[in-house]
VEXDO-477115 format. One record per residue (C-alpha): x, z, y; residue in one letter. Coordinates in steps of 0.05 Angstrom, whole numbers, padded with zeros to 5 digits, always signed. Layout:
XZYa ...
***
This chain:
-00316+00319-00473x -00276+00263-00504x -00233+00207-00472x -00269+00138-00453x -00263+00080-00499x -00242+00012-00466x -00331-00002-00458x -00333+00065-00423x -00271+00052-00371x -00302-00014-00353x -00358+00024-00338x -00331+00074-00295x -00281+00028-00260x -00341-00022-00249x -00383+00035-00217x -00333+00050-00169x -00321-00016-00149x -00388-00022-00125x -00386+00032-00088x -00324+00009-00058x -00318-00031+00013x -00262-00050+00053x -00203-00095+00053x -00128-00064+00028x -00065-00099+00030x +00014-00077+00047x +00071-00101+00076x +00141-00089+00037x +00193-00079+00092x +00256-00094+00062x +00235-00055-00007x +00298-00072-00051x +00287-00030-00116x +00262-00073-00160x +00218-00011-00204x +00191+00004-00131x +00165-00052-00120x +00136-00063-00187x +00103+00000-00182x +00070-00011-00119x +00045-00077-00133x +00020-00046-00209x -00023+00015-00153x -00046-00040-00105x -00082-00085-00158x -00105-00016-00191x -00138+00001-00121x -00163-00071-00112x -00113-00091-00046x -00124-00168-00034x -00049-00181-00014x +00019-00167-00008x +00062-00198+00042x +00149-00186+00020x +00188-00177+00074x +00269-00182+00075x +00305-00175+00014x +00237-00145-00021x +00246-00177-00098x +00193-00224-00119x +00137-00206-00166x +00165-00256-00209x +00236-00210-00222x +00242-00185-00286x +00255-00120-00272x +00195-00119-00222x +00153-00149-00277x +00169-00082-00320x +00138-00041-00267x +00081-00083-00249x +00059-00098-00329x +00025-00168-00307x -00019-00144-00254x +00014-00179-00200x -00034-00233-00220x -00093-00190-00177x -00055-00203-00120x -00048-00256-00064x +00035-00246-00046x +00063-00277+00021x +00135-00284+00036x +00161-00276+00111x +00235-00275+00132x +00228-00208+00167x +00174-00152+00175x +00155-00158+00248x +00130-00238+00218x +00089-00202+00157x +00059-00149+00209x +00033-00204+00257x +00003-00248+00198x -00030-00187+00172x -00064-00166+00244x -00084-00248+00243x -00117-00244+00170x -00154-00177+00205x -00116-00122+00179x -00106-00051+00224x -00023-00049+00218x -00006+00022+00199x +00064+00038+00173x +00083+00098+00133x +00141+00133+00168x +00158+00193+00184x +00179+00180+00259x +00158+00211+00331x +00083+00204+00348x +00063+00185+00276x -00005+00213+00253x -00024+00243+00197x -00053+00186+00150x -00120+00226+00133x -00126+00242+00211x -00114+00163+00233x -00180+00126+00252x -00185+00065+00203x -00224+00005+00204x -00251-00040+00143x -00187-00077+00134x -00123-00032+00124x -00048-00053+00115x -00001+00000+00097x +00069-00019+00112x +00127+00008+00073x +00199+00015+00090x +00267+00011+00059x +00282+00065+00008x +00337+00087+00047x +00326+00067+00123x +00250+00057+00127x +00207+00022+00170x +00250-00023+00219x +00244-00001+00292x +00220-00077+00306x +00170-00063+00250x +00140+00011+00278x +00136-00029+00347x +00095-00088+00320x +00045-00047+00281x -00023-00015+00311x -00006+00060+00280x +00043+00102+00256x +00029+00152+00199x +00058+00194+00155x +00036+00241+00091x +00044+00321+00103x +00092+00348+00059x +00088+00419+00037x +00158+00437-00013x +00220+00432+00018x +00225+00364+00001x +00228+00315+00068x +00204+00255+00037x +00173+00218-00019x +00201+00156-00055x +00167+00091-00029x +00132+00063-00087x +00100+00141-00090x +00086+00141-00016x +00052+00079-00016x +00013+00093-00080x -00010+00161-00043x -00027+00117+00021x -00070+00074-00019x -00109+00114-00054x -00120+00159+00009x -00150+00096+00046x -00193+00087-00013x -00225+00158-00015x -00241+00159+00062x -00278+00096+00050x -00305+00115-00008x -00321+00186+00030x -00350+00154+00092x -00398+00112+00041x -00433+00163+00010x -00440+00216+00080x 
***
């Protein structure tokens, strides 16, 4: 076995895009770090989400220190800016996205449990605070990723990458039973 040269990854990658249906995007509820942000929108082009809507004080792609993070690949992405989350969850149910935030909160699912359509938004909170209450009200579902360690939660940029890739494989999943 030996690693892929760069033909080789464009052949895997361009495999599993065809095999690959649904629509992906996020919301970035008042996400200040800067490397968070760059690294989810660097995981959100690398899973093929369509867009990004910044909510809040959420930095723009175009930030420097975002831009470290991200490597260039915000350029995949369609971003939106809205003044506050509960506007970026009600443009994202318009464009046809199921609203599901990522919180750890009373009634929230388990992600891999939740019933998901073909268009997905994953909504991600403040490093610190989370998901807004307005926020969790305005979205469709509530879900979280089971944690095992004695560690209560994950940092955001790791949730969401998680989140992504876990709406990915149940499509990807669903295709092929």
């Amino acid at each position: 076995m030996k690693q892929l040269d760069g033909t080789g990854m464009k052949r895997l990658h361009r495999d599993w895009r065809r095999r690959t249906e649904g629509r992906l995007a996020l919301v970035l509820d008042d996400l200040q770090g800067p490397f968070n942000v760059g690294s989810v929108i660097r995981t959100a082009a690398a899973l093929r989400a369509e867009e990004i809507w910044l909510a809040g004080r959420t930095p723009e792609p175009s930030d420097p220190k975002v831009g470290k993070t991200a490597l260039g690949t915000d350029r995949y992405l369609t971003f939106h800016r809205t003044a506050g989350p509960r506007d970026a969850v009600v443009e994202a149910q318009r464009a046809g996205y199921q609203v599901v935030a990522l919180e750890l909160a009373d009634g929230a699912q388990p992600l891999h449990e939740l019933a998901l359509g073909d268009a997905t938004c994953l909504v991600v909170g403040h490093e610190d605070r989370g998901c807004a209450p307005a926020t969790l009200a305005a979205c469709d579902a509530v879900a979280y990723l089971p944690l095992l360690g004695k560690v209560g939660s994950l940092n955001a940029a790791t949730a969401a990458s998680i989140a992504c890739y876990e709406v990915r494989r149940r499509a990807w999943t669903d295709i092929q039973h």
